[in-house]
C-alpha positions in Angstrom: 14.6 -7.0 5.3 11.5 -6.1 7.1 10.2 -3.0 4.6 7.7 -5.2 2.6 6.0 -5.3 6.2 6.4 -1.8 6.7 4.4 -0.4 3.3 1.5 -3.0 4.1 1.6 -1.8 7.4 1.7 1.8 6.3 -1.0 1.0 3.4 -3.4 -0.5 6.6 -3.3 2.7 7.9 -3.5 4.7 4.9 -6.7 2.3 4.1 -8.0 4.2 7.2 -7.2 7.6 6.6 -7.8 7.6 2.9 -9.8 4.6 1.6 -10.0 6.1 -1.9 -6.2 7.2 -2.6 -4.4 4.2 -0.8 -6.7 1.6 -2.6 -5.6 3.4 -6.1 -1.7 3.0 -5.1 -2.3 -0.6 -4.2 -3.8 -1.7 -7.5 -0.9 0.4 -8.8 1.5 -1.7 -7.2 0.0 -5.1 -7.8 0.1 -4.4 -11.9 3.8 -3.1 -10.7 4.6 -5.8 -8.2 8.2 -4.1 -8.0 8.6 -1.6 -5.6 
């Protein structure tokens, strides 16, 4: 299953786009490690 690959992928660009948001949502999902 390749979609853990996918969301970081998706995060990089995100941390790109919207540093501020996409940085929130991964601190979100590292206190809720399952996605």
């Amino acid at each position: 299953m390749n979609f853990p690959n996918q969301f970081y992928a998706k995060s990089a660009v995100l941390l790109v786009s919207d540093p501020t948001t996409s940085t929130l949502t991964l601190k979100k999902k590292k206190m809720c490690p399952s996605i």
